[in-house]
N, C-alpha and C positions, 0 to 999 in steps of 0.2 A: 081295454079302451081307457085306462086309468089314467089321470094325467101325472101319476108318481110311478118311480119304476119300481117293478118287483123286487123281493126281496132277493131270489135265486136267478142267474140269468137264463133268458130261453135263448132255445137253438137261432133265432133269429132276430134283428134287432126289434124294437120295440118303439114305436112311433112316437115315445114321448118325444119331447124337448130339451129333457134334463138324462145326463148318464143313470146308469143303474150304478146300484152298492156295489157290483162285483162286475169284474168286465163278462161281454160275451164271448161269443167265438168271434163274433162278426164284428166290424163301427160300429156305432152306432148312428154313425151320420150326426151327431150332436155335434153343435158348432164349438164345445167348453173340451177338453179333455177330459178323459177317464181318470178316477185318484190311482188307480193301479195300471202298471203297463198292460198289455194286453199279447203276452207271450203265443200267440196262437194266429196270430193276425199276420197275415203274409205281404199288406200294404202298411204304410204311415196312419195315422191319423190326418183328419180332414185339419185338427184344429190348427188354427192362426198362430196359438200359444205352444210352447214346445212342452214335453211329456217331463213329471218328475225324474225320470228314469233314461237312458237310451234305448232308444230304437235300432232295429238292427240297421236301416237305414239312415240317410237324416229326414229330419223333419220339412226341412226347406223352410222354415223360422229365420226370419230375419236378426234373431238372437240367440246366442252360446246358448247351448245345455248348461246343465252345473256339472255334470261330470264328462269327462272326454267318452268317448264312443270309441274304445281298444277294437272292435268288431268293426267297425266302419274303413272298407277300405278308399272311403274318398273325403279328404276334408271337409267342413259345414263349410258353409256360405257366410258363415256372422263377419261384421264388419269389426268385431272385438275380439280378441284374443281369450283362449280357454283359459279356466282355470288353471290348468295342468297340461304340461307339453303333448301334443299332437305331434305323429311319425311323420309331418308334413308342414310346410311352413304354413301359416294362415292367411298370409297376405295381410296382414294388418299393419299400418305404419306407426304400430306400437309393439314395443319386444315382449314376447312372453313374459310370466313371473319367474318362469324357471327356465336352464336353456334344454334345447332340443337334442340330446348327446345322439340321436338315430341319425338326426336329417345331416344329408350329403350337401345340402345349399345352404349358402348364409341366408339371413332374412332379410329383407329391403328396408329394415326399420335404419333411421339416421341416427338412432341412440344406440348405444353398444348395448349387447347382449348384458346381462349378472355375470354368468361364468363366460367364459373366452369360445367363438367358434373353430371350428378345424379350418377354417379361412380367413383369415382378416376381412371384417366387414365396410372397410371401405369408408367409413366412419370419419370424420376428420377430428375426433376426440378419443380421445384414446378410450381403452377397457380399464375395469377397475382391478382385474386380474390380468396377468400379461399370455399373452396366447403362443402358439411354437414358433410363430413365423413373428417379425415385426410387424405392428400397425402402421399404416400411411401417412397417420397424423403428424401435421408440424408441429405439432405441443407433444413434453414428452410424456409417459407414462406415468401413472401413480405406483409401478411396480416395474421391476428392472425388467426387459426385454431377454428373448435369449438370444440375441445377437447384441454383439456392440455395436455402440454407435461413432465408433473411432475418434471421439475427444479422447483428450489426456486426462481430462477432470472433470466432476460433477458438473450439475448444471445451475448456477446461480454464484459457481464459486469462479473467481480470476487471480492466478497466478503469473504472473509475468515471466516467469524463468521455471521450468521443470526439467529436472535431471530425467531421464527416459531412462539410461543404462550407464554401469560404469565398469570396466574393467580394469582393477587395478593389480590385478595375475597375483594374488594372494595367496589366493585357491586353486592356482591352475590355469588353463590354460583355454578352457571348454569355449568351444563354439569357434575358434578359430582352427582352421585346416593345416595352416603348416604353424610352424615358431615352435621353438621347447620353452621351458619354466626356465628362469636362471636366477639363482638368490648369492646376490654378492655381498662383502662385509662393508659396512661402513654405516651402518643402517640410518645414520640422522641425515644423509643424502638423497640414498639408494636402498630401496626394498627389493622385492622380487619384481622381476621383469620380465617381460618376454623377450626373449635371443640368446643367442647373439648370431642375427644374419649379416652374413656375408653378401659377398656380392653377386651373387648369381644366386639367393634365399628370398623369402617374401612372407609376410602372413596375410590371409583376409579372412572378411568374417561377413557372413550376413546380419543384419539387424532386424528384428520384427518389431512391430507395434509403433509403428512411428506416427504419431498423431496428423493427420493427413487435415487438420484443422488447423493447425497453428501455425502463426505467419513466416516460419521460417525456421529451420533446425541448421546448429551450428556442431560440429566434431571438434574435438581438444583433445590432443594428444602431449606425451613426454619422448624427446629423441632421445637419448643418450649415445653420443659419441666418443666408439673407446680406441684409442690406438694402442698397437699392438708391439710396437716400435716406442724408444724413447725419442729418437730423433724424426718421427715421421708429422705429418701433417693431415689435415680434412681438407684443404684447402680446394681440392679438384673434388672433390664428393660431395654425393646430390642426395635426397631422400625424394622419391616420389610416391603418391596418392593416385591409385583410381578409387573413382566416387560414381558407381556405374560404369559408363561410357567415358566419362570425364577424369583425363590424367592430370594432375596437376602438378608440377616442379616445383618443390621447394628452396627452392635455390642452393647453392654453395654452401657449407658448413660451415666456413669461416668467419661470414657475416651474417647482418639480418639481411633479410629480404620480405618483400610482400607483393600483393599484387590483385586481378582477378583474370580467371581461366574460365570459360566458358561460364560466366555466370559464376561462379565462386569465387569469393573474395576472403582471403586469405594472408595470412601474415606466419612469419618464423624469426625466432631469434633465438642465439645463444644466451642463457641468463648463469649468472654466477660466474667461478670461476673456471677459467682454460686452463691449469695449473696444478689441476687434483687426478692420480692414479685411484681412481673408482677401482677398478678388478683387479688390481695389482700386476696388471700388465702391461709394458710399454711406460705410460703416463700422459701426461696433457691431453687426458679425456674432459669431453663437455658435454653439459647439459642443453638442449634445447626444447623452447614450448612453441607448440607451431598450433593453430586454430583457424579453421575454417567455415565459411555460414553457404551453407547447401538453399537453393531455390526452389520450390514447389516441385516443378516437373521432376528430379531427382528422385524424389518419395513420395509420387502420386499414388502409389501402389500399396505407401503404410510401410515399405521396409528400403534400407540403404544398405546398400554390399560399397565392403571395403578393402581396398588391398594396399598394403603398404611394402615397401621392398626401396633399397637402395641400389644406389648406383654409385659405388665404391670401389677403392683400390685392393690390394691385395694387405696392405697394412692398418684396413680401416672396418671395426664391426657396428652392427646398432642395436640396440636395444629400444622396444616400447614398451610402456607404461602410461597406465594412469588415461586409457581411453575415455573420452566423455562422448553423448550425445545429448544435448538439451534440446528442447524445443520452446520456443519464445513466441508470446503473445502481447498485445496490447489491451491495457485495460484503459481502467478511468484515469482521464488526464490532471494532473497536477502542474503545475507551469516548473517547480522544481521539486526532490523529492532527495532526501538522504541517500544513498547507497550502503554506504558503512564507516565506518570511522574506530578509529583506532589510539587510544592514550598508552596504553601495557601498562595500564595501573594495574593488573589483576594477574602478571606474572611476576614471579619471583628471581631476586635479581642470582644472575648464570655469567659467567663467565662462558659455558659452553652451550647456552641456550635452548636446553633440551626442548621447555615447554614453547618457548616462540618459534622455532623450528616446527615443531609438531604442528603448528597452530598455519603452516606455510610459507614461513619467513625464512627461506634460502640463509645461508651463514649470516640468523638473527642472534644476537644477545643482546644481555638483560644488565642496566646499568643502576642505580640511584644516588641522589642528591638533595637532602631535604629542599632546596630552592628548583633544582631540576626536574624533582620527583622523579618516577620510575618512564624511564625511555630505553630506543633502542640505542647501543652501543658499549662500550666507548671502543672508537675507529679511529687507529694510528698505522706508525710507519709498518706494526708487524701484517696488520691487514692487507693493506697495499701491497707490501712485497709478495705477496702471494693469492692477491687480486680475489681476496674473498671479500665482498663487500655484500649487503642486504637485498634481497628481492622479495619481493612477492608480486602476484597474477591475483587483477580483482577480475570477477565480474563484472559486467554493465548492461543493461539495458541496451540493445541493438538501434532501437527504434527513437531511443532520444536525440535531441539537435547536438546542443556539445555536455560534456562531462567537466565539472569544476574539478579540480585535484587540488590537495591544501597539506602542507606540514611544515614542521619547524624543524630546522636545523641548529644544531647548538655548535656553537664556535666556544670551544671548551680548550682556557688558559690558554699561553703563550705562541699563538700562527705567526707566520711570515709569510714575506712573499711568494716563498718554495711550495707553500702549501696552498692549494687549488679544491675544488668541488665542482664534481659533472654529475648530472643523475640522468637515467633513460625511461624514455616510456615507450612501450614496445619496440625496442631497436634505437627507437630518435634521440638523438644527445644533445641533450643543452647544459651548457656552462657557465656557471654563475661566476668562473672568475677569480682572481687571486683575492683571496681572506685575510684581510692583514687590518682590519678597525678603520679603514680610512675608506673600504666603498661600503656605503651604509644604503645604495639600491641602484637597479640592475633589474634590468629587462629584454627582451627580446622576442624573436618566431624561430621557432627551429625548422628544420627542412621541410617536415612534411606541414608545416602551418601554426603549431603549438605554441600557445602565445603565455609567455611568462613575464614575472615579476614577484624580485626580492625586495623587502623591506627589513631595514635593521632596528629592531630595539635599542635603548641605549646601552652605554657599556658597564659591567661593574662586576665586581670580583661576587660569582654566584657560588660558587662551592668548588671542588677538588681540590687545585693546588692555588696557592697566593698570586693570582693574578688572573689579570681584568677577561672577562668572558661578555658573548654577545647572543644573542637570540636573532636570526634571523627566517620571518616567516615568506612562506614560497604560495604562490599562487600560479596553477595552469587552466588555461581554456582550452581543451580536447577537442579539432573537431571531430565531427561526425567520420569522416573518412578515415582514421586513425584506429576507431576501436568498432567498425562496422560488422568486426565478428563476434561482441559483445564479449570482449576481453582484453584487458590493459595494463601491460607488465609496468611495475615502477621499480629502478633498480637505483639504488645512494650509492656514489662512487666518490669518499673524500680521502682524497692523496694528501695525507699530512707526511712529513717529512721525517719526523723525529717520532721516538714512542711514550707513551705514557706518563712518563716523570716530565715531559714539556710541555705537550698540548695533545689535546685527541678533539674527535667529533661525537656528535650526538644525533637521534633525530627521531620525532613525538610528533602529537597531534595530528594524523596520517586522516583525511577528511576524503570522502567520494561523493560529489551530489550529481544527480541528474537534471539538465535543462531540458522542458517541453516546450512548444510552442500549442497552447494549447484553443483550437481555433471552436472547439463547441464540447460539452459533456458525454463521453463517451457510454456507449449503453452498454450493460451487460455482458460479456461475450456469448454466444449461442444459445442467446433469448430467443429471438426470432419472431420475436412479438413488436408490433409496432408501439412508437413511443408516442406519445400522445401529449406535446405540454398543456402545460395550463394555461387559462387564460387571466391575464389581470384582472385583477376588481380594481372598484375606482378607489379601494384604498390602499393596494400595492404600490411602491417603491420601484422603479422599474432603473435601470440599469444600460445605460447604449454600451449597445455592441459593435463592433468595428471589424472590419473586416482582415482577415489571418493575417495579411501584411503588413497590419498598421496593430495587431495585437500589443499590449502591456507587455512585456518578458518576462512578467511575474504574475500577470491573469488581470482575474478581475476584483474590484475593492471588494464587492457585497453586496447588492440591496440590501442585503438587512441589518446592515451596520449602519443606516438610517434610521434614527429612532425619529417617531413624530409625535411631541410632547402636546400640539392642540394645532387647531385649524379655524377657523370662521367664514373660510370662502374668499377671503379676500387675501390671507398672511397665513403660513403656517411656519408655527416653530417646531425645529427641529435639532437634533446632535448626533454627533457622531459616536458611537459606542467601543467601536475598535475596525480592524481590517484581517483582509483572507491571506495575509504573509505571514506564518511561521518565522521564529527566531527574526524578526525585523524591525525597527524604530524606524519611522518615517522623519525625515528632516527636510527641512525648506519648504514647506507645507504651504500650500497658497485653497485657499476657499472662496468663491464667488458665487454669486447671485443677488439676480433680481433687488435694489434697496426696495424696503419695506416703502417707504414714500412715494415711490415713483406716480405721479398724479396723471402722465397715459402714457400711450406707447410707442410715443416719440422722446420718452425720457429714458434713454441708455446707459444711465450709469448705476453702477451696482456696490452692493456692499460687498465689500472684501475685508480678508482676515491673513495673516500670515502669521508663521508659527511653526512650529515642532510638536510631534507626540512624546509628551510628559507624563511625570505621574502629580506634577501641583497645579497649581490652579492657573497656570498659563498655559496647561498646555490642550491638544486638541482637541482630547475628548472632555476636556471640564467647559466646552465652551455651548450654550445657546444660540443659536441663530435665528433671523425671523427672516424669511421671503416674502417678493412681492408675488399674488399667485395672479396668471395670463390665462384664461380658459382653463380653469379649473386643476390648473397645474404651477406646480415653481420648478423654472431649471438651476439645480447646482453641479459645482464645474471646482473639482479636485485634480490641483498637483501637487507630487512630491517624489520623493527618492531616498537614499540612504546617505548617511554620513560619511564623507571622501576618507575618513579616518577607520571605517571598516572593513576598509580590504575592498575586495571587486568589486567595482560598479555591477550592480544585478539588476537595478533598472533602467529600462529603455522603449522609447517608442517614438515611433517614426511618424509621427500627425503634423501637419499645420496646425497651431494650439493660438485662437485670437485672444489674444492679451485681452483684461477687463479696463473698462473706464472705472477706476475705484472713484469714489466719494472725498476718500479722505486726503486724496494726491500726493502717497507715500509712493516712494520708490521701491519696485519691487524688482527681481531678477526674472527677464524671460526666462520662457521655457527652454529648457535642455533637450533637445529628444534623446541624447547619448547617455544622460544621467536620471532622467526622469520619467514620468505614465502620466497622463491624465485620463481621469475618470467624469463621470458624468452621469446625473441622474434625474430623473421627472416625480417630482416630489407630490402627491396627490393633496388638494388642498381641501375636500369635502368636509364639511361639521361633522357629519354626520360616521365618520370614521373614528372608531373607538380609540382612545389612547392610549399607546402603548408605554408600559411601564419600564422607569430604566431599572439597570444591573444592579444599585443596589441597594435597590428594595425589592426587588423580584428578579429571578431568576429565570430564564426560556432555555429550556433545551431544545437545539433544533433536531426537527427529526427528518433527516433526508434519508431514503430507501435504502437500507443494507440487510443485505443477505441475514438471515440468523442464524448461521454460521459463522458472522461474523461479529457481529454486533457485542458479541462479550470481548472481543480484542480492540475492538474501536472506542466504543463506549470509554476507556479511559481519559483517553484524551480529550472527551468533548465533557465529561463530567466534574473538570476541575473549572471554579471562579473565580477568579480573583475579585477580593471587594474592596475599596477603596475606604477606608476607614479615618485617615489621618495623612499631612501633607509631608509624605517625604520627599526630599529632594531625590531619590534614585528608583528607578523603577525596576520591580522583580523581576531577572529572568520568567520566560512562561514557561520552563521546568522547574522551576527551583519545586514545587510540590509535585508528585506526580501520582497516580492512584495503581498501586499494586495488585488490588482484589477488593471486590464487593460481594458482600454477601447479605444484603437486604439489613440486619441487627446492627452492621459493625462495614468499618473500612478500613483498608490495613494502606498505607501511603509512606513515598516514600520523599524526605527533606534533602537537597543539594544546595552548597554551598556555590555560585555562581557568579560573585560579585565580585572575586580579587583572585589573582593569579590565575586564570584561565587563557590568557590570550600570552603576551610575549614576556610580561613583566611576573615578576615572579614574587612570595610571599602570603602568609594565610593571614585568615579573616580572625576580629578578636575573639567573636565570640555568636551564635542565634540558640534562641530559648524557643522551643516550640511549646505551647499552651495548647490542651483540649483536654476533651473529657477521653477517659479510660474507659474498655470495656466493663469496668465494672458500676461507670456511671459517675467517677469522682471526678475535677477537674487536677488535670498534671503539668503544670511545667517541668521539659528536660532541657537542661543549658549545657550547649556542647562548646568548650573552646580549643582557639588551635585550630582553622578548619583549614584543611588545604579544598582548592575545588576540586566541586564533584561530591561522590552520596557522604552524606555525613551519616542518616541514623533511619530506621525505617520503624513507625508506630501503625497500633492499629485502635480505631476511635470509636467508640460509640454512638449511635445513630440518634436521632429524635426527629419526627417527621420527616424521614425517609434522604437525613442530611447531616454534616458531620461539620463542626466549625472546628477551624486551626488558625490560631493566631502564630507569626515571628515574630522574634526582637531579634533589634539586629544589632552589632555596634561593630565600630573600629575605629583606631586613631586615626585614620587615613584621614589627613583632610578631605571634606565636599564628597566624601562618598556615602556618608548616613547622616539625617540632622532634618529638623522641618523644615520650609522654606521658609517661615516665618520667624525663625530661631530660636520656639520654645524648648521646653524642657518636654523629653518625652515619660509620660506617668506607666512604669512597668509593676505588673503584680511580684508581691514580694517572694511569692513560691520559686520566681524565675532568678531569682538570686544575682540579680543586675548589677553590674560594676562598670565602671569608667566613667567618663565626662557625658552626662546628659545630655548636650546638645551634638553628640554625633550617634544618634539610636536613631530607629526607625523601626516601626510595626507595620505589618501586612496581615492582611485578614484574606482568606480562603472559602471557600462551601463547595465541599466536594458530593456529590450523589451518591446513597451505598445503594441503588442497584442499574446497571447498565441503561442508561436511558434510550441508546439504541434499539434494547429487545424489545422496549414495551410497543404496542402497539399505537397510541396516539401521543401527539405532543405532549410533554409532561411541565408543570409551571411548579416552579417549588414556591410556595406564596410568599408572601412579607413576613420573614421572622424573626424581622432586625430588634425589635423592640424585646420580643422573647431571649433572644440571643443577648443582647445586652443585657436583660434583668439579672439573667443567669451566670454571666460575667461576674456582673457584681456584687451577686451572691458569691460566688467561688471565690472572687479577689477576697472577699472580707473573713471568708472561713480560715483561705491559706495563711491571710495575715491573724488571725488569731492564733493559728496552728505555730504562728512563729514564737 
């Protein structure tokens, strides 16, 4: 009757309250549990609390044991998940610690298992392991899937153009079902081929992996047409394409042709010459390049079958080479964008043009001229007679509006009227006309649209033989329907009359850009994430947008090329810092808004400014502005365009533009819409909006979102500054410095001469000294003279707060090309070993970043370190002048 339990248990339980030391046989009916299981017991315990141990049973405890119950063939009832996996799911909308490898069902949990189930859970996030089967989720994996997911490329990366496959029959012949190998001699033409079929012969092939993502897949192929006969002809012979179900004709041999077949839009032309025995049979074989752009439904499947097969005479064979399959996408929009460009400064001059050849250029060679410098040519009566004249096949972008083409042609010594120039882009012939110094320009549309214009240089004896030579440069506007299989043959056809010792041709500067219409910021490709802008603050710069039709043809200037120097709520002053056109000088420049006076708002006349972007003190960006602000805002109103003396009008835009009521009641010139943009922006005028600092005292790197994959190839270009140091009358190309590599200590960058002889007029610069510090910390001037344009010399500079200063000098006798605008003497350090007449120099100052500003993670400011940077200057100026 004790009210403590005994030491030993009895047979029966024991009416305390409290368990015994040792279990019995029996419960004890105690509401607490027993400290030891009770191995002998054929029910649970009564207790509410679950047992140290497992029961062979569960407890029916609204909470987990601490360990699993391997004996229990029914799972607990806990609303938490065990310890350790159970043979059975738990029902808990939390995933185990560890996964369940027994159980046959996934769990209902919305978070993905640790390791991967035998089923995809259904999850719309992915697993942190990838599982056998794909996940469901629209986001991809943190680990590759084992299926693909049929892109052609990773995901945050965009390639515009990808090569998928090429067969250039090297190696054989693999994957195609009929054609043999055939290697004929001549190899700077013709390599190994597939054929030679006949006419009743065909080859095809299947193609796999064809990106069932990408907006469109184009085929490129090489014909070769050999006759067999010396006196025979192509002229009734056909090449056809099945593409699937879809045949397509490629017309007659003789000519170009183009067209579209069910949805495939396609083109062929003979390029080079009709006049060369390729296989030493017969003669008057030719080459043809025919390309075509395939539509979705063709390769929904991921793969394209191809059969190629002629329809020829008994005197006619063909040969293919050089199969292409790309697949093209669009990425992020730029209003225009380089494609490629070509000077042949960097082959060595050939009479038989091995390296320009190799390089694609159909019967190229390699010429020079110190005033010429290195071009393709020289093209006289022996070329002509035997119709080998230059080609090459660019790429292009599918998806742009039109394509600019650009090159010079060199009218080299003594032409006549005999002597003419035709050049073709895919098949279209345009002719500039008889070359004789008396038509100095010349325009035109060729048949399918292509709109040209020559301008002449003036004339003067430039180099080869004693007499007078001309520069003329060529400009095309491509449209769209021309090169819609994202390929554009350009072929120089100059018939001079006479050889060598009279006149020949030349022809340089070969330029590709692409034109966008770019109507909003393109996302990612195969993000699949929604894009979410941002919203203004009341101190953002905001930017009107207009609608695709009435777009700029060159984008938009910037918001952030508003710099806002102070505010008071009533006025804010503000400048302009630069604009979002690459390689451009803005000219005819008009600025308006609001005058600061305006007393209400019935007083509509405003302050205006006209002008040009310079680099002295008149020009746009050295100017202050102050607005009247309306509801807490100022509107400014930008036009301009480029100089009629640089080639193509590239601005344009189609607005009703209302002229301002200026102030001062100058005469200004309406708007152009053929030659001009206007822009427009809502200036925010609150005090309370921090001021931002200009370029040169502080530096902003902007940081827009790029891949990090990318961001060390990008980062160059946005990590060069130019700083404004002193008033030269000429302003630096934005290449002339350019950044090589960064490597956090040190910047390795490279100097271009870009101020004399690069456009039509020929002749080098006298002389630029570049100033900086040395990786080993010392200050160096290196003075290069003689420069022709283009790279002169490549340094690498030592860092100090995470930045790298380069000063130029510049000189030349040229008149008004270098000199201040005030017509002092310009002060150079004596290390830089400066000659000529003082008032035609010129200094430029730079601040390059040594490490990618792209990768870092937040906006980066390089602070104010003009003050350190000059001290340091002029320390090094006075060491080098002692050192002298």
């Amino acid at each position: 009757v004790s009210a403590s339990p005994s030491s030993v248990p009895s047979v029966s339980p024991t009416t305390s309250a409290f368990p015994s030391g040792s279990p019995s046989s029996s419960p004890s009916g105690s509401s607490s549990p027993s400290d030891m299981p009770t191995s002998a017991s054929g029910a649970p315990t009564t207790s509410a609390l679950p047992s140290a141990y497992p029961s062979n049973t569960p407890s029916g405890s609204s909470l987990p044991s601490f360990l699993p119950n391997d004996a229990s063939p029914v799972p607990t009832t806990s609303a938490f998940p065990s310890a350790l996996p159970s043979l059975l799911p738990s029902g808990s909308s939390s995933p185990s610690a560890f996964s369940s490898d027994a159980s046959a069902i996934p769990t209902t949990s919305a978070f993905p298992s640790a390791l991967p189930s035998l089923t995809p859970s259904g999850s719309s996030s992915p697993s942190n392991v990838p599982s056998s089967l794909p996940t469901t989720s629209s986001f991809p994996s943190s680990f590759p899937s084992g299926e693909p997911s049929g892109s052609s490329m990773p995901s945050g990366v965009c390639n515009e153009t990808i090569l998928i496959e090429l067969d250039d029959f090297e190696n054989g012949v693999e994957g195609w079902t009929t054609g043999t190998s055939n290697t004929t001699e001549g190899g700077s033409i013709l390599t190994t081929y597939m054929g030679d079929l006949g006419k009743f012969e065909s080859a095809e092939k299947t193609f796999l992996g064809i990106p069932t993502d990408s907006e469109s897949v184009s085929i490129r192929f090489d014909i070769y047409a050999f006759l067999t006969t010396s006196t025979g002809d192509a002229s009734d012979d056909e090449v056809k394409v099945d593409i699937g179900s879809s045949t397509i004709n490629l017309g007659l041999l003789n000519e170009t042709d183009f067209g579209t077949t069910e949805d495939v839009v396609w083109w062929r032309s003979p390029i080079g010459s009709s006049r060369t025995n390729f296989n030493g049979i017969g003669g008057n074989d030719q080459v043809h390049h025919a390309a075509m752009m395939v539509p979705k439904a063709l390769y929904a499947d991921g793969s394209i079958k191809i059969k190629i097969y002629g329809s020829t005479g008994d005197d006619v064979t063909i040969g293919i080479d050089n199969v292409e399959i790309v697949a093209h996408y669009s990425c992020s929009c730029v209003p225009q964008k380089m494609v490629t460009s070509e000077d042949f400064e960097s082959y060595s001059v050939d009479e038989n043009g091995a390296e320009v050849r190799a390089a694609g250029w159909m019967h190229g060679k390699i010429a020079k001229d110190p005033n010429f410098t290195t071009f393709l040519g020289r093209y006289a009566s022996t070329e002509a007679g035997l119709d080998q004249f230059p080609v090459h096949v660019f790429d292009v972008p599918p998806h742009a509006d039109v394509i600019t083409l650009e090159f010079e042609f060199y009218e080299i010594d003594d032409w006549t009227n005999a002597d003419y120039v035709h050049f073709y882009v895919n098949g279209d012939k345009m002719d500039l006309g008889t070359i004789n110094g008396s038509n100095l320009s010349a325009s035109g549309i060729s048949a399918r649209g292509i709109e040209w214009t020559k301008t002449a240089g003036p004339r003067a004896n430039m180099g080869f033989l004693d007499a007078v030579d001309q520069v003329h440069h060529v400009t095309l506007e491509i449209p769209k329907e021309v090169f819609a299989t994202g390929q554009i043959s350009l072929e120089f056809e100059s018939h001079v009359s006479v050889d060598y010792s009279i006149s020949s041709a030349g022809f340089d500067n070969v330029a590709v850009s692409a034109n966008f219409t770019c109507t909003q910021t393109a996302a990612t490709r195969s993000a699949n994430i929604e894009v979410v802008p941002l919203l203004p603050t009341g101190c953002d710069v905001l930017e009107t947008e207009f609608e695709p039709a009435q777009q700029c043809s060159m984008g938009s200037f910037g918001a952030d090329k508003v710099n806002i120097l102070e505010s008071n709520d009533s006025t804010v002053k503000f400048t302009l810092t630069g604009h979002s056109f690459s390689d451009t000088t803005l000219n005819e420049v008009k600025v308006w808004f609001p005058h600061p006076e305006r007393s209400n708002t019935d007083d509509w006349y405003d302050k205006c400014w006209s002008g040009a972007e310079t680099s002295n003190e008149e020009g746009l960006f050295a100017q202050e502005f102050v607005a009247k602000c309306e509801d807490g805002w100022a509107t400014v109103s930008v036009t301009g365009g480029e100089d009629e003396s640089q080639g193509s009008q590239r601005f344009s835009q189609f607005v009703d533009v209302e002229e301002p009521l200026c102030t001062d009641q100058l005469e200004r010139a309406d708007f152009n819409p053929q030659k001009r943009c206007f822009w427009q922006f809502k200036v925010p005028c609150t005090s309370s909006c921090q001021r931002r600092n200009l370029v040169d005292t502080r530096v902003v790197t902007d940081q827009a979102a790029v891949p990090k994959s990318d961001c060390r190839t990008k980062s160059p270009v946005q990590d060069v500054h130019p700083v404004q140091v002193d008033k030269c009358v000429t302003t630096p190309s934005k290449d002339t410095v350019q950044i090589v590599s960064q490597d956090k200590e040190s910047v390795t960058f490279s100097v271009s001469q870009k101020w004399k002889g690069c456009g039509s007029e020929r002749g080098k610069l006298g002389w630029v000294a570049t100033d900086y510090i040395n990786v080993h910390g010392d200050l160096e001037c290196v003075k290069k003279n003689d420069l022709s344009c283009g790279l002169a010399e490549t340094y690498t500079a030592h860092c100090t707060d995470g930045i790298a200063v380069v000063d130029l000098y510049s000189f030349d006798e040229q008149e008004g090309l270098f000199g201040q605008t005030d017509g002092t003497d310009m002060v150079i350090p004596l290390a830089c070993g400066a000659s000529g007449t003082e008032t035609k120099k010129c200094h430029f100052r730079y601040v390059l970043k040594c490490e990618p500003s792209l990768c870092e993670q937040a906006p980066v400011q390089i602070g104010s370190l003009k003050n350190k940077v000059e001290q340091r200057r002029r320390l090094g100026d006075q060491k080098k002048q002692s050192n002298k």
